[in-house]
N, CA, C and O of each residue as an XYZ file, in Angstrom:
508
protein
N      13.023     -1.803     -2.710
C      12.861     -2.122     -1.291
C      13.930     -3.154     -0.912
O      14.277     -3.938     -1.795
N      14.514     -3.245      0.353
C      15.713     -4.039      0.844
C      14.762     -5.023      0.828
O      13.537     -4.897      0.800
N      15.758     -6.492      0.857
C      15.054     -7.673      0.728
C      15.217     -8.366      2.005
O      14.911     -9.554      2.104
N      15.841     -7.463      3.324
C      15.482     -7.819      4.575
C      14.244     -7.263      5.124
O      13.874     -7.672      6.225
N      13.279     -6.027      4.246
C      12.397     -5.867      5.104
C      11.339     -6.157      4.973
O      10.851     -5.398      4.135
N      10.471     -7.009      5.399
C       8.911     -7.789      5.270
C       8.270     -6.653      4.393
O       8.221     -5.450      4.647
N       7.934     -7.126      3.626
C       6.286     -6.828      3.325
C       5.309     -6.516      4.439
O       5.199     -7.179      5.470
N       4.444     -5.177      4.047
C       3.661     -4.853      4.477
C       3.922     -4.894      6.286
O       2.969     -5.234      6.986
N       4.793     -4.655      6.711
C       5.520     -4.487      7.525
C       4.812     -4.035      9.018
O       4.862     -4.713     10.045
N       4.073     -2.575      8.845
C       3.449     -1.811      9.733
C       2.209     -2.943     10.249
O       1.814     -2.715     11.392
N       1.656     -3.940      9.659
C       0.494     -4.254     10.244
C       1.164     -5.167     11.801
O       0.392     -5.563     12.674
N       2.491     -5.340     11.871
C       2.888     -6.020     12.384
C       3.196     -5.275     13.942
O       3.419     -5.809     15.028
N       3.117     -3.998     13.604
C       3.381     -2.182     14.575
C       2.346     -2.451     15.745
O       1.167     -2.727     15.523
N       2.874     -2.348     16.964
C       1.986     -2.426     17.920
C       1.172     -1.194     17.989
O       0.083     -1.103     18.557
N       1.798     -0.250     17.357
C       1.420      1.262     17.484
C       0.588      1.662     16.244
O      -0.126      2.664     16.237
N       0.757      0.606     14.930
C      -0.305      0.623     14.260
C      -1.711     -0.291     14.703
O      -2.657     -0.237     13.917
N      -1.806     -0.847     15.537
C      -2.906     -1.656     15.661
C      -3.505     -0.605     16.965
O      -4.522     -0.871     17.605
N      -2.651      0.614     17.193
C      -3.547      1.364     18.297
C      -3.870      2.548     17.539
O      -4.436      3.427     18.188
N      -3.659      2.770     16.378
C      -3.809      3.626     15.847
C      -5.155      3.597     14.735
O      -5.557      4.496     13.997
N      -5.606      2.370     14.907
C      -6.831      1.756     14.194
C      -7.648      1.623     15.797
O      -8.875      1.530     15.781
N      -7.204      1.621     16.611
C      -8.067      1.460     17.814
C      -8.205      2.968     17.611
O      -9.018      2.981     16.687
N      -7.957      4.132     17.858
C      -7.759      5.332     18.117
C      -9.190      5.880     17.012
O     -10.106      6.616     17.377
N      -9.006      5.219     15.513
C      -9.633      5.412     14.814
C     -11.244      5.002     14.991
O     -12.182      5.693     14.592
N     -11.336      3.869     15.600
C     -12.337      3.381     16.194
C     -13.324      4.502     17.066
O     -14.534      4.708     16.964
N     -12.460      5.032     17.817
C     -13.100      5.450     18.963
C     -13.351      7.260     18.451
O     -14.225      7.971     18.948
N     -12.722      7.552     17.765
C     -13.357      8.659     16.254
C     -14.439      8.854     15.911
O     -15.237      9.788     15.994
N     -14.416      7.337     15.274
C     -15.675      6.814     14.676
C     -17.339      7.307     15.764
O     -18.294      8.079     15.672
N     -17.007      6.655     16.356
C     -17.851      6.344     17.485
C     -18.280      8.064     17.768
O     -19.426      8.471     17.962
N     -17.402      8.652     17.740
C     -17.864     10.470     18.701
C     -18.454     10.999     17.619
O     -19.359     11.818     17.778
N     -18.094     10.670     16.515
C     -18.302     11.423     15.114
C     -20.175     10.814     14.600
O     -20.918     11.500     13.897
N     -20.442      9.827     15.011
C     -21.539      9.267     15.062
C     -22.561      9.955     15.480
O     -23.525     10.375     14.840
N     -22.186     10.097     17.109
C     -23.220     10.844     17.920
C     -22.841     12.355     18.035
O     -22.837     12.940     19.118
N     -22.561     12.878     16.987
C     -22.136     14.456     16.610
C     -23.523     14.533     16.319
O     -24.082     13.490     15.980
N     -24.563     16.211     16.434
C     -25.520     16.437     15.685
C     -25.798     16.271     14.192
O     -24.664     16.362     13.723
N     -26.355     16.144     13.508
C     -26.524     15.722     11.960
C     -25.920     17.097     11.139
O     -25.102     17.031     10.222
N     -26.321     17.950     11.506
C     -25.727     19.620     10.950
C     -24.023     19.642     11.600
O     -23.427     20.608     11.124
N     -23.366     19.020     12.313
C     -22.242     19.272     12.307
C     -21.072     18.050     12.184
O     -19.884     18.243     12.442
N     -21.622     16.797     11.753
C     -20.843     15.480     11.349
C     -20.310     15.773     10.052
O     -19.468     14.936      9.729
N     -20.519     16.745      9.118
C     -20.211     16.621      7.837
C     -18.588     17.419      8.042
O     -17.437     17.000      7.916
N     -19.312     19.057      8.499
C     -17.714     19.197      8.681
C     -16.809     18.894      9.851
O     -15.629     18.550      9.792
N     -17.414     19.044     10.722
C     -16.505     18.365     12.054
C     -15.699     17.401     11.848
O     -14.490     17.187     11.937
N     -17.045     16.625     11.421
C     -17.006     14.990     11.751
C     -16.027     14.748     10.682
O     -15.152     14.025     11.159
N     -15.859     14.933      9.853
C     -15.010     14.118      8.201
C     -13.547     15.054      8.937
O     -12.495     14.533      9.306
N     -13.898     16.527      8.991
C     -12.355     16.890      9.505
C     -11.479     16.188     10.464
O     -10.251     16.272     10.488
N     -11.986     15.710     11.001
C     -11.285     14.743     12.331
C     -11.246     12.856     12.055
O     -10.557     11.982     12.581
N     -12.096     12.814     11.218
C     -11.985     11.237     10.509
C     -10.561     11.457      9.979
O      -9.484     10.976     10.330
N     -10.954     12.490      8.855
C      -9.693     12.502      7.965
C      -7.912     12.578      8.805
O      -6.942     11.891      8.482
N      -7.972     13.642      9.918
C      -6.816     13.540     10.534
C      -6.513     12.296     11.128
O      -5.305     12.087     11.238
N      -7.418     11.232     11.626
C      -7.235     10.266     12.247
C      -6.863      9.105     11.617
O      -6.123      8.227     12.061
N      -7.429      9.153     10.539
C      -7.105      8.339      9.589
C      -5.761      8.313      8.811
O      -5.146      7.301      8.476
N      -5.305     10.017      8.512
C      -4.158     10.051      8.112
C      -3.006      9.803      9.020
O      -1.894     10.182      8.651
N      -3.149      9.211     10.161
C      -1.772      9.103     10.961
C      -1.584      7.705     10.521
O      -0.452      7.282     10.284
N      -3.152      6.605     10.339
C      -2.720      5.348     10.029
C      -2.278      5.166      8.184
O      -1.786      4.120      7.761
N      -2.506      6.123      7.469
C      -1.967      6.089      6.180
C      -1.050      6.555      5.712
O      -0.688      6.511      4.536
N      -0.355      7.287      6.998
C       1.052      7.721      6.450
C       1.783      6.635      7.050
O       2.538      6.031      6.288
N       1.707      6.123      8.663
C       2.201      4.932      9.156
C       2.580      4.166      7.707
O       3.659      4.146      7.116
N       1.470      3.629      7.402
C       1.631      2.463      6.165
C       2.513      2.919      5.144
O       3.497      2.235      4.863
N       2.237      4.192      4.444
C       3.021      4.746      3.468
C       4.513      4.087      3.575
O       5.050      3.127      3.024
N       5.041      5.308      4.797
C       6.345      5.217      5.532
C       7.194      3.847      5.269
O       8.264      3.513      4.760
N       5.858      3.144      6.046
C       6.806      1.637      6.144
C       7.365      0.975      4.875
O       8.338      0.221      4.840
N       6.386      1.485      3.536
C       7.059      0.560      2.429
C       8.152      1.388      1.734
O       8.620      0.735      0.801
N       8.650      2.450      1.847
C       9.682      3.243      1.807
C      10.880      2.691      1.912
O      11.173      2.026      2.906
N      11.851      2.921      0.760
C      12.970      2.464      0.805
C      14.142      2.877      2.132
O      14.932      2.071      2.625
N      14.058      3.713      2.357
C      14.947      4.236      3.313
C      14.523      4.334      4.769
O      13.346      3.973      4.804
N      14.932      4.650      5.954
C      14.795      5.191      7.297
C      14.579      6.697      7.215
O      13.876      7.277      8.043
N      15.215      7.356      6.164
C      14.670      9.071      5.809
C      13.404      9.308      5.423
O      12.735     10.235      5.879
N      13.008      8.507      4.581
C      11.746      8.326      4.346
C      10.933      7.871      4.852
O       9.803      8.219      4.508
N      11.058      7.070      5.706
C       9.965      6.401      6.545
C       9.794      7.586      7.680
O       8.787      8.247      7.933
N      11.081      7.640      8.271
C      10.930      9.189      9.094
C       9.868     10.423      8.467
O       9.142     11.040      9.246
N       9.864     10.597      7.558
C       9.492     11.620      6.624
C       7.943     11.608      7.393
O       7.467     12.431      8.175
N       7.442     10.517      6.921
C       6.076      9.737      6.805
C       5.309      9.741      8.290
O       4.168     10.102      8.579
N       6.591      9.093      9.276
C       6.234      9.424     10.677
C       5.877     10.830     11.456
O       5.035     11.029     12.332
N       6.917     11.845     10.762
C       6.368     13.035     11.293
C       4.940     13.632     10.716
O       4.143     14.309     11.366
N       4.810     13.228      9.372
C       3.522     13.446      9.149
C       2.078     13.209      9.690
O       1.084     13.925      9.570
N       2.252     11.845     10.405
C       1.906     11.249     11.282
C       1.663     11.589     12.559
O       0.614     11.416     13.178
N       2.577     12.035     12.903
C       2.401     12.796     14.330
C       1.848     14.428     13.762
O       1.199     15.129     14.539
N       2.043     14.717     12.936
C       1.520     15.890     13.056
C      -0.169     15.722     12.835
O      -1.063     16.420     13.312
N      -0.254     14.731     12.081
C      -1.977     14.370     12.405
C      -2.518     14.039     13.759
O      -3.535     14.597     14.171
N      -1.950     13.256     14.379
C      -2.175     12.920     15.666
C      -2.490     14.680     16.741
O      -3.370     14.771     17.596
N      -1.702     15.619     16.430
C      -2.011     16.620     16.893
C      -3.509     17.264     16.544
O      -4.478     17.503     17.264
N      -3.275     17.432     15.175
C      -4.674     17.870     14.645
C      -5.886     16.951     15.070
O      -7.056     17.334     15.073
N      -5.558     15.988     15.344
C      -6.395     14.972     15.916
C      -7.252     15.417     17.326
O      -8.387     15.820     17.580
N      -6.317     15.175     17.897
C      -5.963     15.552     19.265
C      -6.812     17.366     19.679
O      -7.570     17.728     20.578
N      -6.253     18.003     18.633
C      -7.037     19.447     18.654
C      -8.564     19.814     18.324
O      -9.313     20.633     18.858
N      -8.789     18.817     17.130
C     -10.513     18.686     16.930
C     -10.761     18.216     18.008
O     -11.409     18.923     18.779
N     -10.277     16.666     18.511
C     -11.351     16.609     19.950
C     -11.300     17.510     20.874
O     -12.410     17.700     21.371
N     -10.280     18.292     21.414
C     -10.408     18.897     21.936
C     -11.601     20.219     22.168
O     -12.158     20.644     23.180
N     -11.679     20.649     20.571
C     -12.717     21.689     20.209
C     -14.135     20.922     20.643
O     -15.011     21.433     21.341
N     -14.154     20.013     20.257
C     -14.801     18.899     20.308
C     -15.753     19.181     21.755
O     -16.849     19.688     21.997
N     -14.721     18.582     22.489
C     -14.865     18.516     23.987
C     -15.148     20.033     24.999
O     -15.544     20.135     26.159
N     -14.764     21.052     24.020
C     -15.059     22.690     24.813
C     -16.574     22.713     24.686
O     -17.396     23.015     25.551
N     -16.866     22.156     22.848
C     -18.242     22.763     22.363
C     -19.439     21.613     23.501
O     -20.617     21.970     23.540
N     -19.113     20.592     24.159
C     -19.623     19.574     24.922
C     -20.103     18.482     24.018
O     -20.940     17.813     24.623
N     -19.861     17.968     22.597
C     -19.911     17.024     21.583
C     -19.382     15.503     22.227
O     -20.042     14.471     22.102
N     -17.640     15.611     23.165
C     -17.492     14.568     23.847
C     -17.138     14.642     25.227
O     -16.437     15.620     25.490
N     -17.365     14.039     26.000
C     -17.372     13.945     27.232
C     -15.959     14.188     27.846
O     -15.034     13.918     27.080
N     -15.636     14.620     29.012
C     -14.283     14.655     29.511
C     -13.844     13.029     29.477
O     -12.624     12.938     29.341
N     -14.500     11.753     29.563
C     -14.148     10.572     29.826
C     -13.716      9.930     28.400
O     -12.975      8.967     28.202
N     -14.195     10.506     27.744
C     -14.557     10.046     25.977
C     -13.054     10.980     25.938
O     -12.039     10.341     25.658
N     -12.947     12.140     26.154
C     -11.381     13.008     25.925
C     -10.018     12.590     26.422
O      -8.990     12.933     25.837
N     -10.024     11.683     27.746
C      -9.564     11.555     28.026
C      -8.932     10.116     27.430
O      -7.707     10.002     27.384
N      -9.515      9.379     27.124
C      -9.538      8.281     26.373
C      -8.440      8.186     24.898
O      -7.524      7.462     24.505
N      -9.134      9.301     24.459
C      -8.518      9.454     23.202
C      -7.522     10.465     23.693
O      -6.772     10.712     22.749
N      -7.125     11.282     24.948
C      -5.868     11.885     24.767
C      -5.048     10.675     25.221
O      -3.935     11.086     24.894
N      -4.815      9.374     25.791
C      -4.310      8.832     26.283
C      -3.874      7.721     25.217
O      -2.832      7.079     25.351
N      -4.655      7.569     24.272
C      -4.497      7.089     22.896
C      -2.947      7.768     22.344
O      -1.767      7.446     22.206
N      -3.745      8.758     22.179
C      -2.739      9.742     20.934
C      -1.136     10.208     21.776
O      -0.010     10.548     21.413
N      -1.833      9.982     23.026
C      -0.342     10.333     23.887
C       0.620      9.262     23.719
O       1.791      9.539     23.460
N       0.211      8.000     23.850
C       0.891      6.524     24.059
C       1.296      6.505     22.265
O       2.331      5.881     22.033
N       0.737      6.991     21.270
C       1.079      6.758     20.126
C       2.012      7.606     19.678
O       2.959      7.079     19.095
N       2.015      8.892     19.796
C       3.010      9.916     19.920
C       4.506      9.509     20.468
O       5.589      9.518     19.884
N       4.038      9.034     22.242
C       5.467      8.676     22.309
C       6.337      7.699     21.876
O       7.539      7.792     22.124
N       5.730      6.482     21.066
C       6.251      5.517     20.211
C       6.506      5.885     19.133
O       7.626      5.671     18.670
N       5.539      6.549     18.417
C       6.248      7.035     17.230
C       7.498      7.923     17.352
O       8.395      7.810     16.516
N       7.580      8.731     18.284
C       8.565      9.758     18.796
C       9.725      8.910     18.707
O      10.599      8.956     17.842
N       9.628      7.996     19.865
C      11.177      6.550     19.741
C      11.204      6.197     18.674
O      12.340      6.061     18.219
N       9.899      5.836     17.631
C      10.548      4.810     16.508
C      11.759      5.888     15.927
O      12.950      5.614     15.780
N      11.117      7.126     15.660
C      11.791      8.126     14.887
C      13.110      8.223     15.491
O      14.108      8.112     14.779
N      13.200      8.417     16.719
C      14.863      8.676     17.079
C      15.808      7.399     16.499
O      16.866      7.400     15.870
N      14.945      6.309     16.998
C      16.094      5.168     16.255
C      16.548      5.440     14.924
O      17.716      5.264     14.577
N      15.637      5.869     14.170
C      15.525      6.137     12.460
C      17.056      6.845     12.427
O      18.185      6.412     12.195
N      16.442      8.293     12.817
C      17.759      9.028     13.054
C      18.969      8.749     13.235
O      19.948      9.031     12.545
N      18.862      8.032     14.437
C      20.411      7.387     14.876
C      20.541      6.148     13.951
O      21.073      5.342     14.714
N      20.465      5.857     13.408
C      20.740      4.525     12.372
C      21.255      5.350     10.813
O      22.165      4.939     10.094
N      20.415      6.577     10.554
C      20.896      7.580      9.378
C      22.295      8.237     10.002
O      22.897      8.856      9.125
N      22.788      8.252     10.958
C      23.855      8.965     11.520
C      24.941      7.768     11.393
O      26.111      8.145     11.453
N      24.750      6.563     11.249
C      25.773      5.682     11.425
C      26.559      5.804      9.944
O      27.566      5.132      9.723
């Protein structure tokens, strides 16, 4: 690891501390899911939500900007799957249009930061 870049780095991510908010509010829908459908629903959509904040972290202790990139798209591609359970979510009537909207506005605002962090990445691997 370069010895300019902090330790543990991401907790410092404005976009990781919304991405534990995001997780929060998961939590919460996955709760008041029926008891017969929290196991698979519910863990399928923990797990995607969770994996956007554990690849975040991954990423960051990564030697390179390729790699951290790597980590970010993984990331966003959870955020989709994310984004798509609630959605199913929200057809089957499990969360509310207000509760959907919430968390699309989450995953939207996190998407497009991660989206920028990544272009910088890029353009810094191009130099």
């Amino acid at each position: 690891m370069a010895t300019t870049m902090k330790k543990f780095r991401f907790l410092e991510w404005d976009v990781y501390r919304d991405t534990r908010e995001l997780f929060s509010l998961i939590l919460e829908i996955v709760k008041k899911l029926p008891k017969e459908y929290r196991y698979e629903l519910g863990s399928q959509v923990i797990r995607s939500a969770f994996s956007v904040i554990l690849n975040m972290a991954e990423g960051s202790g990564k030697n390179s900007d390729v790699e951290l990139n790597r980590f970010i798209n993984i990331s966003l591609g959870s955020l989709n799957e994310t984004l798509a359970a609630t959605d199913v979510l929200r057809y089957n009537k499990f969360v509310t249009e207000k509760e959907f909207a919430n968390i699309y506005g989450k995953i939207d605002s996190i998407s497009n930061r991660l989206g920028g962090f990544k272009k910088k990445l890029v353009v810094s691997n191009k130099s």
